[in-house]
C-alpha positions in Angstrom: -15.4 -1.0 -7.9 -11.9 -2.7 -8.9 -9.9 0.5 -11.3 -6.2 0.3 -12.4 -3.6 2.7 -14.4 -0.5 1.9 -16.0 2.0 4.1 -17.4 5.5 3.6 -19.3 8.0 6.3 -18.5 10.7 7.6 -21.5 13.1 7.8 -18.6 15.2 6.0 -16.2 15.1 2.8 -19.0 10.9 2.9 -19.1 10.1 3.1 -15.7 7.0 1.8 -15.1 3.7 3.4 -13.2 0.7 0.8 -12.2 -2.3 2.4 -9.6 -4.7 -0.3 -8.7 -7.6 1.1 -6.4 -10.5 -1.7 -4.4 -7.6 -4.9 -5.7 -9.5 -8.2 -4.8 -8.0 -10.4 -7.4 -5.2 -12.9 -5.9 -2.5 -13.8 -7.8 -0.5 -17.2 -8.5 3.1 -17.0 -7.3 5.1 -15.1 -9.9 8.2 -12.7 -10.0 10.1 -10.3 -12.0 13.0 -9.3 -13.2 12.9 -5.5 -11.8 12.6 -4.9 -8.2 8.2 -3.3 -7.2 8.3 -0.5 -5.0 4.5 -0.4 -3.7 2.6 2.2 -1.9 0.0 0.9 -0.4 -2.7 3.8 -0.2 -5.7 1.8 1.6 -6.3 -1.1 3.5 -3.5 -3.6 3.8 -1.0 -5.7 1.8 0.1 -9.4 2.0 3.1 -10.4 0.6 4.3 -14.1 0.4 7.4 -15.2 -1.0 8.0 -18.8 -1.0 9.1 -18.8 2.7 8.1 -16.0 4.3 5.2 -13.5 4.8 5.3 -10.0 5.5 2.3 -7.5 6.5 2.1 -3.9 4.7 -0.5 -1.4 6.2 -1.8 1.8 4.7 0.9 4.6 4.3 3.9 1.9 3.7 6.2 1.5 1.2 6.3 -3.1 0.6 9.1 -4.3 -1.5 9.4 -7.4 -3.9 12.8 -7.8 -4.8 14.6 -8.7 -8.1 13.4 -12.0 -9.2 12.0 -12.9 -6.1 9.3 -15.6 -6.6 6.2 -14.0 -4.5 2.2 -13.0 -4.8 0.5 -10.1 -3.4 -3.6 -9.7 -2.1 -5.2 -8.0 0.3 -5.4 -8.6 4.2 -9.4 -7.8 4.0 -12.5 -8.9 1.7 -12.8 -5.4 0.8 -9.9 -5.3 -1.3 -6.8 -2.4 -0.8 -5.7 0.4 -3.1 -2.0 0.7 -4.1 0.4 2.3 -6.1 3.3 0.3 -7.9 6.7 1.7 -9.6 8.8 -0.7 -11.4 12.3 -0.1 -11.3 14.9 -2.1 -13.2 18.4 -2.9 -10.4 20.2 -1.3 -12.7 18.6 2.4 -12.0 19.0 1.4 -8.5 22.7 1.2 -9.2 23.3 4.0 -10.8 21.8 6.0 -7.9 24.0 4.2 -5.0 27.3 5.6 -6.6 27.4 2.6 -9.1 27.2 -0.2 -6.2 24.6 -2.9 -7.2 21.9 -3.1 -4.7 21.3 -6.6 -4.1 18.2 -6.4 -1.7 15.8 -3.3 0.2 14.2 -3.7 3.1 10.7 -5.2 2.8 8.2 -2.7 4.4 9.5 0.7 4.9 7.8 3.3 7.6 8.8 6.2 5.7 6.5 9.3 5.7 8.3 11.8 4.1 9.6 9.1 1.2 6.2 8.1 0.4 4.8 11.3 -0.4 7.6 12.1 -2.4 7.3 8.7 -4.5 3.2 9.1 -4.5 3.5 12.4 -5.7 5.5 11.4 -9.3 2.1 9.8 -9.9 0.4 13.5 -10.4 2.9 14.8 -13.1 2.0 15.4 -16.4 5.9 15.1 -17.7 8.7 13.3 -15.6 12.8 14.5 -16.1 15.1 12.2 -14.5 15.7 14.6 -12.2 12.4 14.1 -10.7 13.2 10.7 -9.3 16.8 11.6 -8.7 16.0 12.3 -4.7 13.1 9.8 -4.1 15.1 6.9 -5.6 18.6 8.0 -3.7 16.6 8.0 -0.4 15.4 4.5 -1.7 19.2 3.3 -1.8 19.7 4.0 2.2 17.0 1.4 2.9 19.5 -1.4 1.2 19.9 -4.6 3.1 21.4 -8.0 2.6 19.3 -10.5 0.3 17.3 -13.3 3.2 19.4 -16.6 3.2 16.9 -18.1 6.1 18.0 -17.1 9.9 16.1 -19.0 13.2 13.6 -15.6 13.3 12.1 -17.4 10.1 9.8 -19.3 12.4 10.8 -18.2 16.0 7.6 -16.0 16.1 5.1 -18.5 15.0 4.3 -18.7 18.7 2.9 -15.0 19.1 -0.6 -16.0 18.0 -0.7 -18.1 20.9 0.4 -15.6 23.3 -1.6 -13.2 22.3 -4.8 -15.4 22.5 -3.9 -15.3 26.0 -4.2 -11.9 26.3 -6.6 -10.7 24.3 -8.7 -8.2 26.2 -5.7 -6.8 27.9 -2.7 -3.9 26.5 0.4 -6.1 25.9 3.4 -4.9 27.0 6.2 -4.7 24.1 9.5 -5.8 26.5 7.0 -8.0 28.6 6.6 -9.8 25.0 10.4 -9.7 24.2 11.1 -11.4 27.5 9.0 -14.3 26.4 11.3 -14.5 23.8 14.1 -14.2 25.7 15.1 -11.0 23.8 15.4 -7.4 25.0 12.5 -4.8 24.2 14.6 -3.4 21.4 16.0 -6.2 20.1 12.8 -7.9 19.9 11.4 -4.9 18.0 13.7 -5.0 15.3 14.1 -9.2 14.8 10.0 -9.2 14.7 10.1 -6.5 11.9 12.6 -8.2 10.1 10.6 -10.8 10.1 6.9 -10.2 9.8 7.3 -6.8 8.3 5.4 -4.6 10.8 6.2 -4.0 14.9 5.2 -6.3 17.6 2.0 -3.6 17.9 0.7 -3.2 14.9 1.0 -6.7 14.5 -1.0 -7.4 17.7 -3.6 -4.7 16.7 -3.8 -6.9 13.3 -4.6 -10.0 14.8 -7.2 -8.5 17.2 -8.6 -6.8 14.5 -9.1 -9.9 12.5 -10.6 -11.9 15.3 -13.3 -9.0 15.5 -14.8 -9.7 11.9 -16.6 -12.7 12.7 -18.0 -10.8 15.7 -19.6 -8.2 13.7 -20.7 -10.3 11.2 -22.8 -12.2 14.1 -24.6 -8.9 15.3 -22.5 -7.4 17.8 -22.0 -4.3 19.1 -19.3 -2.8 17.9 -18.8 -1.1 22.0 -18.9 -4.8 23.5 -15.7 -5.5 21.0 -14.1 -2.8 21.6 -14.0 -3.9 25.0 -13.3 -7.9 24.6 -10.7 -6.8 22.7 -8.7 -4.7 24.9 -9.5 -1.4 23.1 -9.7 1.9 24.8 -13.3 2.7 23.5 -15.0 2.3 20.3 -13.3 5.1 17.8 -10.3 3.4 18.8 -11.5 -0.1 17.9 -13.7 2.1 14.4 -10.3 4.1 13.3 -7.7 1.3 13.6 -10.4 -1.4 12.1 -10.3 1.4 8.7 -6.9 1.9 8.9 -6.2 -1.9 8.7 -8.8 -2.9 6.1 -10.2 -0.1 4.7 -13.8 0.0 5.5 -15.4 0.5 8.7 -17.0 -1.7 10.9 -20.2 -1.0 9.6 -19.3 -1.1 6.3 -17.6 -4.0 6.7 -21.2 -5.6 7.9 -22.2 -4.6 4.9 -20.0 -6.6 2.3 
């Protein structure tokens, strides 16, 4: 069952608190005028801007800039949980030594940082102090604001690839090769793009080829295995990681 929270801070100019748990709903494009720092809790996030998409899995931190024009839903039909801090660019300022941050970037993979922001959500009174660290560590993932570059699109081709491929382990710089790129750069120019690593985008396409197999009766073992996994709690653990219910649940929607 769909449950949100929302709380309005007396500090750092009314920062603001939103928990959403089982989200469904799908919003029209829409923006504001603080930047949305979002841990995503369960299941996985989509985030469109007007040009770009990006993917943000469970225990990442997805970013919608300043004003950026965009709209959030989940990957899955059973919804994902997240929790959402508002923060006005000019708090962000004042914690990079006065120096406007024009853009962070847009999925960060940041254990320690994510428990520290998740955990402002469990206190009964807040001090600026409180945020001082978590929003300081923030500032370090600053970036330029996207202008467009020739990765916008240069990855469209990955599906096909991995169709290809898809009951077989892909090799990452076998991958980057195809792109003419080497293993490292390709890494960091598919992140940049899509939000995620070559892998975990690879495991996310799999994953989502497997739903219409279980929903037609198969066994979860055969899938595993026309998938390229290495057994079935491999093919179980990353299909909840991904979308937040097991396979059998999933079944079950």
């Amino acid at each position: 069952m769909h449950s949100f929270d929302f709380a309005r801070l007396p500090v750092l100019d009314n920062i603001e608190l939103f928990s959403s748990e089982n989200e469904h709903s799908y919003f029209p494009f829409h923006f504001h005028d603080y930047y949305c720092v979002s841990l995503i809790i369960n299941g996985t996030e989509l985030l469109h801007n007007t040009r770009q998409e990006f993917i943000a899995p469970a225990g990442t931190i997805s970013i919608t800039q300043a004003n950026e024009v965009h709209r959030n839903y989940a990957l899955s039909e059973a919804g994902y949980s997240y929790k959402t801090i508002y923060v006005n660019p000019d708090v962000f300022a004042y914690f990079n030594q006065g120096k406007k941050v024009l853009a962070l970037d847009r999925v960060i993979d940041d254990r320690q940082l994510f428990a520290s922001l998740q955990s402002l959500f469990h206190r009964y009174h807040h001090e600026p102090s409180d945020w001082e660290t978590p929003l300081i560590q923030l500032t370090r993932y600053a970036t330029t604001p996207f202008e467009g570059n020739h990765f916008e699109h240069y990855f469209d081709k990955i599906d096909e690839i991995i169709e290809t491929c898809a009951d077989k382990l892909i090799d990452t710089a076998w991958l980057g090769s195809r792109f003419r790129m080497s293993k490292y750069h390709f890494i960091r120019s598919f992140k940049q793009a899509k939000g995620v690593t070559p892998q975990a985008y690879i495991m996310l396409y799999k994953l989502s080829k497997t739903k219409k197999l279980l929903l037609e009766g198969w066994p979860v073992a055969d899938i595993a295995h026309t998938f390229g996994f290495h057994d079935h709690s491999h093919y179980t653990n990353s299909f909840k990681k991904y979308f937040g219910v097991s396979p059998s649940v999933y079944r079950e929607l």
